[in-house]
NUSEBA-164920 format. One line per 10 residues: their letters; for each residue x, y, z of N, C-alpha, C. Coordinates in steps of 0.05 Angstrom, whole numbers, plus 5000, padded with zeros to 4 digits. Last residue first. Layout:
<gutis>
A> X Y Z X Y Z X Y Z | ...
</gutis>
This chain:
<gutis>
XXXXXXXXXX> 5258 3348 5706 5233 3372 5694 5199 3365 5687 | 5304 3324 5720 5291 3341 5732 5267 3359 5724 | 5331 3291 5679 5301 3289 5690 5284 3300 5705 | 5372 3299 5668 5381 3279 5690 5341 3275 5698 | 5367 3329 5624 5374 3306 5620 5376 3291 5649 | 5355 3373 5649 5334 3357 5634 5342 3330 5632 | 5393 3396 5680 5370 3389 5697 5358 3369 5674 | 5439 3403 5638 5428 3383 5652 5419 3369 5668 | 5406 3447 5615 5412 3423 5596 5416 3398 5614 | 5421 3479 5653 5397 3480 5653 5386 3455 5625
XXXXXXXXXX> 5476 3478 5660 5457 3476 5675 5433 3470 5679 | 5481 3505 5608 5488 3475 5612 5475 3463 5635 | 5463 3563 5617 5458 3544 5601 5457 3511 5606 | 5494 3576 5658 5468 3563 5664 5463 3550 5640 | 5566 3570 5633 5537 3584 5638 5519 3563 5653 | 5613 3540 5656 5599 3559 5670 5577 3571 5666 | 5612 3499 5609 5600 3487 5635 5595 3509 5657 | 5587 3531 5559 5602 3525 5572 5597 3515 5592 | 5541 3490 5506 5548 3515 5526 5568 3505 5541 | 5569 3434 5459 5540 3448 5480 5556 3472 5495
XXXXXXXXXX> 5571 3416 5397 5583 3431 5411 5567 3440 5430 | 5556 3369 5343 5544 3383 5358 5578 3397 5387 | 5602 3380 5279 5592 3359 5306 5581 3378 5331 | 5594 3389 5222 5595 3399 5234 5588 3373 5257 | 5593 3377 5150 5618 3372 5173 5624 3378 5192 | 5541 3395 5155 5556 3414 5145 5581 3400 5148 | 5510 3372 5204 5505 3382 5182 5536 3390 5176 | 5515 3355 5261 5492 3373 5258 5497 3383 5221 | 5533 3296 5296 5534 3306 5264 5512 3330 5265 | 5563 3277 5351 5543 3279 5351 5532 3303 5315
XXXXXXXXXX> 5620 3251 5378 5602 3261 5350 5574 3257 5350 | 5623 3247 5444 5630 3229 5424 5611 3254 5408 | 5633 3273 5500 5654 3276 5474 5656 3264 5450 | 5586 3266 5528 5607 3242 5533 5638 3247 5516 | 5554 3314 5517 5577 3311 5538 5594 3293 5541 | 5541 3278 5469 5562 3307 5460 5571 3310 5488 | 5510 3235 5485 5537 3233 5470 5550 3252 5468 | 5475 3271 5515 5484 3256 5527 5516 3251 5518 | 5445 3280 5471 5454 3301 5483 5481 3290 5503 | 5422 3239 5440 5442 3256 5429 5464 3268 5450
XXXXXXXXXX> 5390 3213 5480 5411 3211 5474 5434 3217 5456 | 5358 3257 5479 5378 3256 5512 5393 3239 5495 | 5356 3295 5421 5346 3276 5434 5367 3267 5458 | 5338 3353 5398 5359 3336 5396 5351 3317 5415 | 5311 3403 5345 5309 3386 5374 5333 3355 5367 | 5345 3461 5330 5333 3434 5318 5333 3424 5342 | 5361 3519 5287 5352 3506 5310 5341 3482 5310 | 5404 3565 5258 5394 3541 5261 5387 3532 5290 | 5421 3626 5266 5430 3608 5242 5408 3575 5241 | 5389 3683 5304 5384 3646 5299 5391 3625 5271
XXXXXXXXXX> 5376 3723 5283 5386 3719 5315 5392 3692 5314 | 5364 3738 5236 5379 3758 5248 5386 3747 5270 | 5335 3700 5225 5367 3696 5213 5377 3721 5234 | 5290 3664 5270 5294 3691 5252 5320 3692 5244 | 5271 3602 5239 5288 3614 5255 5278 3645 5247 | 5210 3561 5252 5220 3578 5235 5233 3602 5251 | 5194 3493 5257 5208 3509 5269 5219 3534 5242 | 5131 3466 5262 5148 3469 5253 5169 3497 5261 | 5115 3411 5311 5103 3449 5311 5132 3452 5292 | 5129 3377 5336 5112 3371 5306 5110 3397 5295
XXXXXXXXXX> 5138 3381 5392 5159 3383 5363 5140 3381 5341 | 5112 3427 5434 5105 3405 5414 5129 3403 5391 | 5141 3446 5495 5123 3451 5470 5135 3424 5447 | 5154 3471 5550 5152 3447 5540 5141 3460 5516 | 5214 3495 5589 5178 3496 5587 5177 3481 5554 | 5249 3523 5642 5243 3507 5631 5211 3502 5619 | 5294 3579 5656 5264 3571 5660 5268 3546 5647 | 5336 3624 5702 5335 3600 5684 5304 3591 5684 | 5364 3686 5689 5333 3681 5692 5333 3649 5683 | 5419 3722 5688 5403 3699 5673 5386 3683 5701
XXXXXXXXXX> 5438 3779 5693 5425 3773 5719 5414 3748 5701 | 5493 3820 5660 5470 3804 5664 5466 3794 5696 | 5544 3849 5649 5531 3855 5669 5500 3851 5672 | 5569 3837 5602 5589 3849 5625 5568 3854 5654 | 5585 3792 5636 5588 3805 5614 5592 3814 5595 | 5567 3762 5691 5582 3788 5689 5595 3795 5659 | 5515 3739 5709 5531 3731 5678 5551 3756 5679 | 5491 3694 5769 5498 3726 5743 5507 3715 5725 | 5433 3663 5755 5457 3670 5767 5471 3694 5756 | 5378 3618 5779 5384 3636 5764 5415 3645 5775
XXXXXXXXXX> 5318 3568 5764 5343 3583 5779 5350 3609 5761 | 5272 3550 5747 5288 3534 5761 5309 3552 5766 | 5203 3557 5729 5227 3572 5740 5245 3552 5754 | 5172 3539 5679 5176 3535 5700 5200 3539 5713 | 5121 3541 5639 5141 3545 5639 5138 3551 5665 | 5076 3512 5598 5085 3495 5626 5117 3514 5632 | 5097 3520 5531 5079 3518 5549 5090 3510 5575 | 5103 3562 5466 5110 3536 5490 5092 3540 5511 | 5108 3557 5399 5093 3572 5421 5106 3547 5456 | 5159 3581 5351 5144 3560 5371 5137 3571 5389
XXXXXXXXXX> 5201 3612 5323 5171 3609 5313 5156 3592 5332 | 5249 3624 5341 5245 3597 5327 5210 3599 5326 | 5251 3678 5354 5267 3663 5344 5258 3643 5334 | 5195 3698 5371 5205 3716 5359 5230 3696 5350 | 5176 3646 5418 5162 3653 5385 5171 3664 5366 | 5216 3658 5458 5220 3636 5439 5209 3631 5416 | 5205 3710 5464 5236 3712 5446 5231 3680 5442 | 5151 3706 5484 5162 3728 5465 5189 3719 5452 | 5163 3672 5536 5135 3664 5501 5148 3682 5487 | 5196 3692 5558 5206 3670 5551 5187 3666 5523
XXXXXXXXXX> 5174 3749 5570 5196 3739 5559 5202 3711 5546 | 5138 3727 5617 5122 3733 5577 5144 3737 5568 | 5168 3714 5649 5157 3685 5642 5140 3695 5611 | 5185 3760 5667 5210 3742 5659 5191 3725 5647 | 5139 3823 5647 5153 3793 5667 5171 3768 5657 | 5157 3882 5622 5151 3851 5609 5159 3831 5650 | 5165 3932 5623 5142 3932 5638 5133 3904 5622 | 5228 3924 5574 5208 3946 5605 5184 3935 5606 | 5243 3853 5570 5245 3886 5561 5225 3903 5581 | 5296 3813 5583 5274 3825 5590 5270 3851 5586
XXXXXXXXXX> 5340 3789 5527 5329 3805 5553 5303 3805 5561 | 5347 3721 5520 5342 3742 5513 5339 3764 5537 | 5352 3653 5488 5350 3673 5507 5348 3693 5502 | 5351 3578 5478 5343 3611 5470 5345 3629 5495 | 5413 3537 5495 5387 3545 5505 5375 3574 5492 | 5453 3521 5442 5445 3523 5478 5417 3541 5469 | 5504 3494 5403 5474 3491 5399 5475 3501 5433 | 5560 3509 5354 5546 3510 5384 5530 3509 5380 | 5595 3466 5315 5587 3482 5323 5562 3483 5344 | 5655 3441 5285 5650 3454 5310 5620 3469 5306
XXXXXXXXXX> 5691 3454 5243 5690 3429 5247 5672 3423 5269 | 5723 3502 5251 5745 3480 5260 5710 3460 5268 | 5670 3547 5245 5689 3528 5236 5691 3507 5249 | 5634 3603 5261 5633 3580 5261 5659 3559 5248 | 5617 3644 5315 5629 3636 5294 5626 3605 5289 | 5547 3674 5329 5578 3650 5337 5593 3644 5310 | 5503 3701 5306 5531 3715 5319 5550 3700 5325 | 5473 3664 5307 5474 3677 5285 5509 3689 5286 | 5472 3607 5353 5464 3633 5350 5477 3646 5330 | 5422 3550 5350 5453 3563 5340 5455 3591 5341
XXXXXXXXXX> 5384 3519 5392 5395 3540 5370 5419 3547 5376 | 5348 3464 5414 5369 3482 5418 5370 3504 5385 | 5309 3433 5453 5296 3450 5426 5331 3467 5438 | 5291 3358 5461 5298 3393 5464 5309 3411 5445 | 5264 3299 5479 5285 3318 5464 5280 3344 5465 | 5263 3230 5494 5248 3259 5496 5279 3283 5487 | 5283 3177 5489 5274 3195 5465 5262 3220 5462 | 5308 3169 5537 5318 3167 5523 5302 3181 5494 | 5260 3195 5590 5277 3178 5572 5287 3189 5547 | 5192 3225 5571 5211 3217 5594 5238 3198 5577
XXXXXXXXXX> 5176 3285 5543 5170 3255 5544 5202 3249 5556 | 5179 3343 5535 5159 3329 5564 5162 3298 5563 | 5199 3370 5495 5171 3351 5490 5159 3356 5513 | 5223 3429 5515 5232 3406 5514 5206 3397 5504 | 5270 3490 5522 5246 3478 5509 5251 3444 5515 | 5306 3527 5560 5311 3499 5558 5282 3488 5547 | 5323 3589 5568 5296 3567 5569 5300 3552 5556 | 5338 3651 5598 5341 3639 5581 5326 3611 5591 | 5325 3731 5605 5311 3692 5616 5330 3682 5596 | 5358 3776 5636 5351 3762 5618 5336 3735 5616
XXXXXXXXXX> 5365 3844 5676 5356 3812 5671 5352 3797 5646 | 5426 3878 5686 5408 3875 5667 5392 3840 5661 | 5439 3911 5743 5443 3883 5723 5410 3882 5711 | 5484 3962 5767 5453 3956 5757 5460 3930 5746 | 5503 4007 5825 5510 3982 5812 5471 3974 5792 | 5473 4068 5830 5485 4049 5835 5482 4022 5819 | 5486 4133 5830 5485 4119 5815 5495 4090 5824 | 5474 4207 5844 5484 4182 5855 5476 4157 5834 | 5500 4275 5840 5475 4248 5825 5496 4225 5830 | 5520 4319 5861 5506 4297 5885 5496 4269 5868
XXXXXXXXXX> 5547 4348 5828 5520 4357 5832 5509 4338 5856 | 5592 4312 5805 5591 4339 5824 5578 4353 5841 | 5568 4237 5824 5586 4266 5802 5586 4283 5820 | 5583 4178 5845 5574 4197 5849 5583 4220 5834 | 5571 4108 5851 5589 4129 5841 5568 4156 5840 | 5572 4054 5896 5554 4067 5879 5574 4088 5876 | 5608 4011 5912 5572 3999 5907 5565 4028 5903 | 5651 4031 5931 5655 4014 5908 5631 4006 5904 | 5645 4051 5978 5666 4022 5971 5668 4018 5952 | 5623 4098 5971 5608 4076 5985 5627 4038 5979
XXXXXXXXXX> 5644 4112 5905 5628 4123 5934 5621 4088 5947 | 5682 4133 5847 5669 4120 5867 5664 4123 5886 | 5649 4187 5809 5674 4176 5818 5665 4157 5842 | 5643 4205 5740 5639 4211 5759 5657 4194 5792 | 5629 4276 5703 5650 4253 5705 5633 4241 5738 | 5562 4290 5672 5593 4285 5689 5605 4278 5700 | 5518 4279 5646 5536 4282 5632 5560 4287 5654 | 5466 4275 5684 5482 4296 5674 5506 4308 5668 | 5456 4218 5672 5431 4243 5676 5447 4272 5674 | 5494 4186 5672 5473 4192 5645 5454 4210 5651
XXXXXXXXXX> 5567 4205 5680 5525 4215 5696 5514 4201 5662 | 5617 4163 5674 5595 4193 5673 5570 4183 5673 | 5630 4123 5685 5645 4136 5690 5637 4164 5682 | 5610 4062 5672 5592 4075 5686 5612 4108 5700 | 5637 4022 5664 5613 4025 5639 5602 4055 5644 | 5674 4010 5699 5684 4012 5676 5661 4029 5655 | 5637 3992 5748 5652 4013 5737 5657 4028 5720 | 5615 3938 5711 5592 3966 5726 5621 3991 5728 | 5662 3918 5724 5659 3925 5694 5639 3933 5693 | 5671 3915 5781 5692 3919 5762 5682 3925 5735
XXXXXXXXXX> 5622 3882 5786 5624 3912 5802 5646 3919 5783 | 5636 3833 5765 5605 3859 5758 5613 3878 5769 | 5685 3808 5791 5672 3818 5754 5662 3839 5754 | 5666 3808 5842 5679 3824 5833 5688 3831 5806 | 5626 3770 5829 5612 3792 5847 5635 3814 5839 | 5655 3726 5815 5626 3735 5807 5624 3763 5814 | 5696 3717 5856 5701 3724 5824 5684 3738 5811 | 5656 3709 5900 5679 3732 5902 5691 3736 5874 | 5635 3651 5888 5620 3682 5896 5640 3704 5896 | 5670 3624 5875 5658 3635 5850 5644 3660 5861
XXXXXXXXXX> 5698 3623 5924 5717 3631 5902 5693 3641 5884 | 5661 3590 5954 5678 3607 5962 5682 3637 5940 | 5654 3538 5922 5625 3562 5930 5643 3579 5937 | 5711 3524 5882 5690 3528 5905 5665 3543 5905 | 5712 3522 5810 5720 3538 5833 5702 3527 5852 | 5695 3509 5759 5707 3488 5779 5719 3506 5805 | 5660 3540 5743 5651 3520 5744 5661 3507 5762 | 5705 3585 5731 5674 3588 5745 5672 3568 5761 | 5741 3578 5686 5737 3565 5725 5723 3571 5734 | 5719 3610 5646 5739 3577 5646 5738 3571 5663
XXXXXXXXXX> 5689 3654 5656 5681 3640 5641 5696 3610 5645 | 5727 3680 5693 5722 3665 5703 5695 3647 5689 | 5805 3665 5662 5773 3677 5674 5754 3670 5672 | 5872 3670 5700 5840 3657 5686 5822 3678 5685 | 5939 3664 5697 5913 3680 5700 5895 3664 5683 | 5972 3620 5758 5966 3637 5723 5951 3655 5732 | 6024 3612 5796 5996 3619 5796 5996 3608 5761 | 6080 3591 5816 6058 3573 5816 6027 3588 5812 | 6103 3663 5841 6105 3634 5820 6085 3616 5832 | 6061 3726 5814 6074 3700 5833 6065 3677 5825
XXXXXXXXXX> 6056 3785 5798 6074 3754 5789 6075 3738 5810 | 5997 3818 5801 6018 3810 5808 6038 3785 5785 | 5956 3844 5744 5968 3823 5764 5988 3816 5768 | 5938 3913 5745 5952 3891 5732 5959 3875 5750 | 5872 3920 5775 5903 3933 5775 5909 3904 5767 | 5818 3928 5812 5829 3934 5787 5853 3946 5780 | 5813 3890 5877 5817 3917 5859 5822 3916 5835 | 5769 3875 5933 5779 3876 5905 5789 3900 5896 | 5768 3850 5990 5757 3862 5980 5773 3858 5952 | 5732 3823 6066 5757 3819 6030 5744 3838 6013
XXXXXXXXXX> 5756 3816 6123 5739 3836 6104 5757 3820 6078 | 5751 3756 6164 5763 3778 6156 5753 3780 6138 | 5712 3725 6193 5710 3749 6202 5733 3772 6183 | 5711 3675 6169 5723 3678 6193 5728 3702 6208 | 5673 3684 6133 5658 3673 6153 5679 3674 6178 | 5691 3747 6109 5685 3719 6106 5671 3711 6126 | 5658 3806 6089 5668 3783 6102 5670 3758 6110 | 5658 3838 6025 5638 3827 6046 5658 3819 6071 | 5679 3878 5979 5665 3850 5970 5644 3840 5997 | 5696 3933 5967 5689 3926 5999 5673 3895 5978
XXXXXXXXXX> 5749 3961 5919 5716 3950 5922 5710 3930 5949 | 5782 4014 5926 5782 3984 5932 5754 3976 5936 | 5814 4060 5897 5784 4052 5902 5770 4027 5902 | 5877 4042 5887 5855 4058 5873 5833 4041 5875 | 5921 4016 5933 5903 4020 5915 5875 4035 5911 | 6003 4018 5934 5971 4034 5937 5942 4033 5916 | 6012 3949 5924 6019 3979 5921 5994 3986 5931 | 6000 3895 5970 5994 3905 5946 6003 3941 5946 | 6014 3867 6023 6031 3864 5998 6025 3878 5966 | 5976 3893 6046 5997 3898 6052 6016 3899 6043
XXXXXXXXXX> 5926 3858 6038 5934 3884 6025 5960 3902 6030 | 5950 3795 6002 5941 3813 6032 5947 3835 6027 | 5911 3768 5960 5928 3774 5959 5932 3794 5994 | 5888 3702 5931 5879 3728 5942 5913 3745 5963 | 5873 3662 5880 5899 3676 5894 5888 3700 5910 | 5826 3615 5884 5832 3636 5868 5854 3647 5888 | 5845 3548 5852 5835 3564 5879 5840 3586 5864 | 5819 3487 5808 5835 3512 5817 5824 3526 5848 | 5811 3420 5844 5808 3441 5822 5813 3465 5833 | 5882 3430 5845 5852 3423 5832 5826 3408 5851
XXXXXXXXXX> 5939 3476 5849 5907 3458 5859 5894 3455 5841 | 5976 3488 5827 5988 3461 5836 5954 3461 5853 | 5964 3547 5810 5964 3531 5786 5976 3490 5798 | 5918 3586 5823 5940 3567 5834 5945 3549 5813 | 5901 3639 5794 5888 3621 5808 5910 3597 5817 | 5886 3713 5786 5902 3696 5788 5890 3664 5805 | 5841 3734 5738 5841 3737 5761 5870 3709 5769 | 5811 3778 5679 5826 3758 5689 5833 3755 5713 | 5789 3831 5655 5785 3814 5683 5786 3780 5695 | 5813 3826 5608 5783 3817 5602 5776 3807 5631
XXXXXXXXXX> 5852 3855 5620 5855 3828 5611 5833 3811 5613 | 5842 3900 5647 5856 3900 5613 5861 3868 5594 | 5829 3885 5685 5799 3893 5666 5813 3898 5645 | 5841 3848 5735 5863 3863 5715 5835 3862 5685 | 5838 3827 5800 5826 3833 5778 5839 3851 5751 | 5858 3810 5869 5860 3832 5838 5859 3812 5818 | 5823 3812 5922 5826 3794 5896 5832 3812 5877 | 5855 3815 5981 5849 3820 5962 5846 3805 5943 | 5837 3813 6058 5845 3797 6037 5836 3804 6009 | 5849 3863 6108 5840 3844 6085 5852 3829 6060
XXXXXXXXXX> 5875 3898 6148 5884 3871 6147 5859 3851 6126 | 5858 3951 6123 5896 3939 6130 5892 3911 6139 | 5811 3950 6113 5837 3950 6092 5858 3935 6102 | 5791 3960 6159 5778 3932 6148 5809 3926 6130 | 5803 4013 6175 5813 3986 6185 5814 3970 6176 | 5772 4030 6132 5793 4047 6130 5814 4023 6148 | 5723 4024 6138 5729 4006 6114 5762 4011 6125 | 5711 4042 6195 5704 4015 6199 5722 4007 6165 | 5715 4098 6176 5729 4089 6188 5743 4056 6201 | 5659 4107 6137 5696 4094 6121 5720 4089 6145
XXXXXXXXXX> 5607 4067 6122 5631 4072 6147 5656 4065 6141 | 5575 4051 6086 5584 4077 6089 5607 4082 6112 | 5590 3991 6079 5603 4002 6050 5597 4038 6062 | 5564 3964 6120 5590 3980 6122 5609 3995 6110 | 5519 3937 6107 5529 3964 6123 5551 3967 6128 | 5533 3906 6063 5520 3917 6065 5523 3943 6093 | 5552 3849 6091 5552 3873 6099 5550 3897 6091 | 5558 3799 6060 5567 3820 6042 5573 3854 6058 | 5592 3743 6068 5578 3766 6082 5577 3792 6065 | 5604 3690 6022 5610 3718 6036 5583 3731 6046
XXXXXXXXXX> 5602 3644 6000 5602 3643 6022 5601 3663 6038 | 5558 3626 5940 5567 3645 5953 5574 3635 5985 | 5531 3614 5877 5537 3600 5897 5560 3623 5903 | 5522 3614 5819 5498 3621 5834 5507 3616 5867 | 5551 3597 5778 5557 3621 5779 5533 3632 5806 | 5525 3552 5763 5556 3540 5772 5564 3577 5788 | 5458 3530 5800 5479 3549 5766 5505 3552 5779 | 5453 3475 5843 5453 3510 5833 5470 3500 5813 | 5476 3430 5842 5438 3435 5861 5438 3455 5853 | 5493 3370 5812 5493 3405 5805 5465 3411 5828
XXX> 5494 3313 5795 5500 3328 5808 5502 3358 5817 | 5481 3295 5740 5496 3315 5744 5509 3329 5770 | 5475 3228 5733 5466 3252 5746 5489 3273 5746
</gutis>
């Protein structure tokens, strides 16, 4: 068993408070005695983490010890009452850290830590994306802590995530010989001997529900119709700025599989005990001199690989 009750990126301890992102006299206190997480967006928002714990912690910094900072994002409060917040600025030096991100420690961070890495990704690179009006072209600047930006004219603009489903196909047959429907995606590189198989996915497009998403992009890639689809979770993906939709849903292997190349090098069902051997690290052969390779342990993906394998479906 996997052990896993949530997506590694789906778990939170913070208060987010919400009211208090307009009260700048209440943020203006909160500052001087909060706890910071800097974030460095030149380094693909890398974040410092201890390098003598395991599994890692994230470095939070007191704002006291940090130079003056540029438009500190209000994250929430802990449970012990103090405010934390974030900023975008090169990372400190201090000894016994590194830098991560949080594709690599997601997974092994606390509930604590991933909610505050998570949360301060997206807002950090919602920023970044989001520095003029799309409605009227001008510059524009942060408001409200850091949860919405504002131009000259008053046009207000807040934080957005873009939904996607992704969907773990399977038979339905129990044990060792029931199997699942993975793809290669077109866009992964491929070599050293290596290559990746996870879950189909996709956006959700305008006036679609997450669950005719799943029929649409699993038909539109691998040609298969599916069935029994069934919502098991969901988490962010900061990006730079997803919302993954997890589903599970069954369809017939006999049903022949036809990729689209534009999105899909290869797809093939694999059996628990394939699947099993590739988390164990043993070879698992997909062709080519190639040995199967699964999602990272921070996406849902894997997540959602191993609700099946432990049977949850």
């Amino acid at each position: 068993m996997s052990g896993e009750v949530a997506p590694p990126l789906a778990r939170s301890t913070l208060d987010r408070a919400a009211h208090r992102r307009t009260d700048p006299g209440w943020l203006a206190q909160a500052w001087s005695r909060a706890r910071v997480l800097v974030l460095d967006s030149t380094a693909e928002g890398r974040a410092l983490v201890r390098t003598d714990a395991s599994p890692p912690v994230l470095v939070l910094s007191e704002s006291a010890d940090l130079p003056a900072a540029p438009s500190p994002i209000f994250l929430g409060v802990e449970p012990d009452g103090v405010p934390v917040f974030a900023v975008d600025a090169p990372l400190p030096t201090l000894p016994g850290t590194r830098a991560a991100h949080l594709r690599e420690v997601g997974h092994l961070l606390g509930d604590r830590d991933a909610g505050l890495f998570t949360t301060a990704l997206a807002l950090v690179n919602w920023h970044l994306r989001h520095r003029y009006s799309s409605a009227t072209g001008q510059p524009t600047e942060v408001d409200e802590a850091g949860w919405s930006r504002v131009d000259g004219t008053g046009d207000r603009i807040w934080p957005r995530t873009d939904p996607a489903m992704i969907v773990l196909v399977h038979d339905g047959v129990a044990g060792p010989d029931g199997r699942c429907l993975l793809g290669n995606n077109a866009a992964w590189p491929h070599g050293s001997g290596q290559r990746r198989y996870s879950c189909l996915a996709g956006y959700v497009e305008p006036g679609e529900s997450a669950e005719a998403a799943v029929l649409r992009e699993v038909r539109e890639e691998v040609g298969v119709a599916v069935e029994e689809i069934s919502y098991v979770g969901s988490q962010a993906w900061p990006f730079p700025g997803s919302l993954m939709l997890g589903f599970l849903a069954t369809a017939d292997p006999e049903h022949p599989v036809h990729v689209d190349p534009t999105e899909i090098a290869d797809a093939r069902w694999f059996s628990r005990t394939e699947i099993g051997a590739a988390l164990a690290g043993r070879a698992v052969e997909v062709g080519g001199d190639a040995r199967l390779v699964l999602p990272p342990p921070s996406s849902i993906a894997l997540f959602l690989i191993h609700r099946w394998l432990d049977g949850h479906c």
